[in-house]
N, C-alpha and C positions, 0 to 999 in steps of 0.2 A: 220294410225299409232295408236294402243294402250296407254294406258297411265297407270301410275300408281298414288298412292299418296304418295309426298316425305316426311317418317316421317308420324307417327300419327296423326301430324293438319296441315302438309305441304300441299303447293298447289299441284295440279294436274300436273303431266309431261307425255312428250311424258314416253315409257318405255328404248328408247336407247335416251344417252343424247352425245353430240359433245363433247369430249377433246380437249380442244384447243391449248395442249401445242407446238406442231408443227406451229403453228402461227408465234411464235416467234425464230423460225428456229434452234432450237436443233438436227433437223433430219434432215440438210440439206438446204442451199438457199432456200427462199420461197419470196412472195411479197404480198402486202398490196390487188390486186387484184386478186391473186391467191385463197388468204387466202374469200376475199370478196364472189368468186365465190362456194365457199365452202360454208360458213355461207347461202349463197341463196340456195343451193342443199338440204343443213339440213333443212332449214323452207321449203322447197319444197314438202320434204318426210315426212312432219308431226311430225321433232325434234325440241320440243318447249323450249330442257332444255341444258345449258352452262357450261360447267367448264371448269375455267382459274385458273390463280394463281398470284401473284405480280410477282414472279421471273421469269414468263416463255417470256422469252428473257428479263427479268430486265424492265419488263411492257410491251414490247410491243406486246405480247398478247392481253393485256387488251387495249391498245389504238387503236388495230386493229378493235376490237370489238364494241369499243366506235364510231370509225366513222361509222362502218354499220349498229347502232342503228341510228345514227346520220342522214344518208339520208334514211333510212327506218321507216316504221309504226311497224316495228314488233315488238315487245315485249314479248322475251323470260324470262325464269326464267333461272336465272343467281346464279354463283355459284362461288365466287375467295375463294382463302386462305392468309394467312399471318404467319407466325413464323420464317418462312427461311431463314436467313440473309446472301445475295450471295455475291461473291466477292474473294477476293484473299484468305480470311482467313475464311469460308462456316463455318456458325453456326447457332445455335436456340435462339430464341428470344421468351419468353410468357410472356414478361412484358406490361401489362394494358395500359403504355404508348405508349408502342412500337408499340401494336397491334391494338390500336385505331386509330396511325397517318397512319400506314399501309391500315387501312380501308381508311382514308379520300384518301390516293393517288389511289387508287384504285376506291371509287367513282369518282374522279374528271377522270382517263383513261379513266372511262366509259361512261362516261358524265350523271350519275344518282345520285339521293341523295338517294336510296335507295341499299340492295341489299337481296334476296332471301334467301340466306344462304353464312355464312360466315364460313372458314374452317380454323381450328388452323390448319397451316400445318404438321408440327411435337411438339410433345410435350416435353417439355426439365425436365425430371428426377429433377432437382434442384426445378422448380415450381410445385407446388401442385396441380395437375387438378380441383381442389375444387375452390381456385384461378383463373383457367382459366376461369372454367364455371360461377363465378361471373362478372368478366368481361363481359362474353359473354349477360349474363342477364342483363346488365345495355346497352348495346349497342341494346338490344330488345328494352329492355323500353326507349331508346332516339329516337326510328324509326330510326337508320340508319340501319337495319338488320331484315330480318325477324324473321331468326333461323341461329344455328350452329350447325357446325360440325365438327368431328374430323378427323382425317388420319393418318394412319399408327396406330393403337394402339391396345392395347390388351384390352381384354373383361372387364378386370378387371379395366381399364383405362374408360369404356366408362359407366362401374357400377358406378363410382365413380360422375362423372360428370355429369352423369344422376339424381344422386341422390339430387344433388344441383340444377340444372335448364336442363328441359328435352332436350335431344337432338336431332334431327332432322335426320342428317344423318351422317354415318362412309364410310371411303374410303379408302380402301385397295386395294393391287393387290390381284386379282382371275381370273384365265382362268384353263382351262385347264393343264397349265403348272405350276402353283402355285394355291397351294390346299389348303395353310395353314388356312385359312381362317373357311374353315370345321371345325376346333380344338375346335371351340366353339365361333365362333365370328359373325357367321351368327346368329346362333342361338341365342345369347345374344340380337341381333336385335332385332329377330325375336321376341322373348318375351317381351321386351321395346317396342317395335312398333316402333321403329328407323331403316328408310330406310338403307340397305346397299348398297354403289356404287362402283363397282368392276371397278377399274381402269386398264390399260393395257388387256383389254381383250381377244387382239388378240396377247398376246405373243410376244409384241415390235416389230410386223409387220409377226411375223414367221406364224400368221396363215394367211397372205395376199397372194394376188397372181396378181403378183407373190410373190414369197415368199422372205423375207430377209434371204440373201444367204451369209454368210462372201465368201464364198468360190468362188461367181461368181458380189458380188457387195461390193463397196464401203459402209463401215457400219456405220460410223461416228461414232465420238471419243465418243459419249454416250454407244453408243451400244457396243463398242469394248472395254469398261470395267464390261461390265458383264459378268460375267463367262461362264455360258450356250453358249454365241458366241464364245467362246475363243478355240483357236486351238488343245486343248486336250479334250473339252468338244463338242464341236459341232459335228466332225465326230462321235458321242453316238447319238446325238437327230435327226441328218436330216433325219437318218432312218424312226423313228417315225412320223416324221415331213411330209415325204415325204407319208406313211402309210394314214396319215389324208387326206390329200391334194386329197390322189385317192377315199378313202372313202367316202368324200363331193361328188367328182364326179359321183362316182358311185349311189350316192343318189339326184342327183340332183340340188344339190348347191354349192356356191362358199365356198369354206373352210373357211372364213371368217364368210360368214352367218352361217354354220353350229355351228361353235366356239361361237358366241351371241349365237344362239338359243340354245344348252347347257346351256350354263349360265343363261338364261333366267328361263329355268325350273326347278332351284333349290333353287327356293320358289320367292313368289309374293313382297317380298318387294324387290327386288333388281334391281336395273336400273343401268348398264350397260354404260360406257361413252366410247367408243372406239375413239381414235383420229387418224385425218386425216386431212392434208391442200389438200390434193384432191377430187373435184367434182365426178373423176369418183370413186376413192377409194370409198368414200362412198356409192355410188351407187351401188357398189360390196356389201355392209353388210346393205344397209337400209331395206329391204321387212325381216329381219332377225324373227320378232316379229308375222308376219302370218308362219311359221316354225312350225307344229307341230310334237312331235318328241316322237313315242312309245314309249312301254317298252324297246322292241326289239332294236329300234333305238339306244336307251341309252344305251342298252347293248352291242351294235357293238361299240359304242364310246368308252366306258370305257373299251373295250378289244383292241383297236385300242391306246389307249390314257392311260394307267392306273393311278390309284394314284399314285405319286413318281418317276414318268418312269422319268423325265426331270433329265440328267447329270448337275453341278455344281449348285451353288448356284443362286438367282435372284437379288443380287447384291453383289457388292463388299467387303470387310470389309469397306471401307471407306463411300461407301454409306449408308451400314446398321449400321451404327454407332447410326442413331438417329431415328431407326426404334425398335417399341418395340415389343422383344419376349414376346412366352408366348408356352404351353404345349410344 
């Protein structure tokens, strides 16, 4: 496995890091040794690096995690967020108070007093990122965090915050099928020396394979509020969808690996967290990072796959409520 470095003073990671938010079974039943046997496939294949969140199944991601630290010697760098307040009535939180007690239950899921980077998870309009990132700075200098990061924000969000205490790493959707990211948000990284972590990279399973099908599997109630699945939008994308799927083939790899190793190559700071509570899923996208991928290669993708091809939006109005635009 490759590795990269996360952020300008960040530690070293593998360069594909584990999503863990399927842990806590948003996509469907899963179980503590399901979830287990995965976490061993990812240290297996050389993924040294974690991202969880407080809310992903209301902890218990995080305390999934917390025991397989617990009977193991491993020692990944680990990555949770905090802002999300889940529940019957889903809202943002960036209050200093909120987000520090959010850390400690988070340390204690995980059975560590420290953690790698800690991620506002959405940023609430009403609090001043200026504000956040002082927080974030006093939670460095008490040693429970190494660094922070932000998610879901725009360029302008991560200028601002940068500009109070440096920021480590940003985490947006980017694949393939969400491009927005290109608009100037890599590239702000890129300039700051702030790792970008492209979450969903395999298109909510669409670049898997098999492939998530509304049409031939059960989608779950996550999936079946995003528009692109929805039954005016998806007979537009499987075309495409299905386009890639042969094109991997015809090149050799699993459409999945091909989908990271894309991502991979549109610049060096970016690492990549694909999630899976399966051993073998993984095993489908781990070799993704030895992938190298010509001119030509790129240009059969992007003719296969173009900017903008994906029908409806990548979530809902409800979801994208507390996600910030920007160009």
């Amino acid at each position: 496995m490759k590795h990269r470095t996360l952020g300008a003073n960040g530690p070293r990671v593998s360069v594909l890091g584990l999503g863990c938010l399927s842990f806590g079974g948003i996509f469907g039943p899963t179980s503590t040794p399901e979830s287990h046997a995965c976490l061993d496939a990812a240290w297996d294949h050389g993924i040294t690096f974690l991202d969880v969140a407080n809310v992903y199944g209301n902890g218990v991601s995080e305390s999934v995690i917390g025991q397989w630290l617990a009977a193991r010697p491993h020692r990944p760098v680990i990555a949770t967020k905090a802002g999300i307040v889940s529940g019957a009535t889903r809202g943002i939180n960036n209050d200093p108070a909120y987000l520090r007690a959010e850390l400690e239950g988070s340390l204690k899921r995980l059975g560590v007093d420290h953690i790698d980077l800690f991620y506002l998870h959405r940023h609430d309009p009403a609090c001043p990122i200026e504000a956040v990132a002082e927080t974030m700075a006093a939670l460095i200098k008490d040693g429970k965090i190494g660094g922070y990061g932000l998610s879901e924000v725009a360029p302008y969000t991560l200028r601002r915050a940068h500009a109070v205490h440096p920021v480590t790493a940003v985490q947006n959707e980017y694949s393939l099928w969400t491009r927005q990211p290109e608009l100037g948000l890599i590239q702000t990284c890129a300039e700051l020396g702030v790792a970008f972590v492209p979450f969903s990279p395999l298109a909510r399973g669409a670049f898997g394979d098999p492939m998530i099908d509304p049409d031939q599997h059960v989608i779950g109630t996550f999936r079946s509020q995003i528009p692109r699945f929805s039954p005016e939008n998806w007979p537009l994308n499987k075309p495409r969808l299905i386009a890639f799927h042969q094109l991997a083939a015809d090149m050799g790899h699993t459409p999945a690996a091909l989908a990271l190793a894309w991502c991979l190559h549109q610049g060096d700071h970016l690492i990549p967290i694909p999630g899976t509570r399966s051993a073998a899923h993984l095993a489908a996208w781990a070799q993704a990072p030895d992938i190298t991928l010509s001119a030509a290669d790129r240009a059969q993708i992007e003719t296969t796959l173009p900017i903008g091809w994906a029908y409806g939006d990548r979530y809902n109005d409800a979801m994208a409520a507390s996600v910030e635009r920007y160009s």
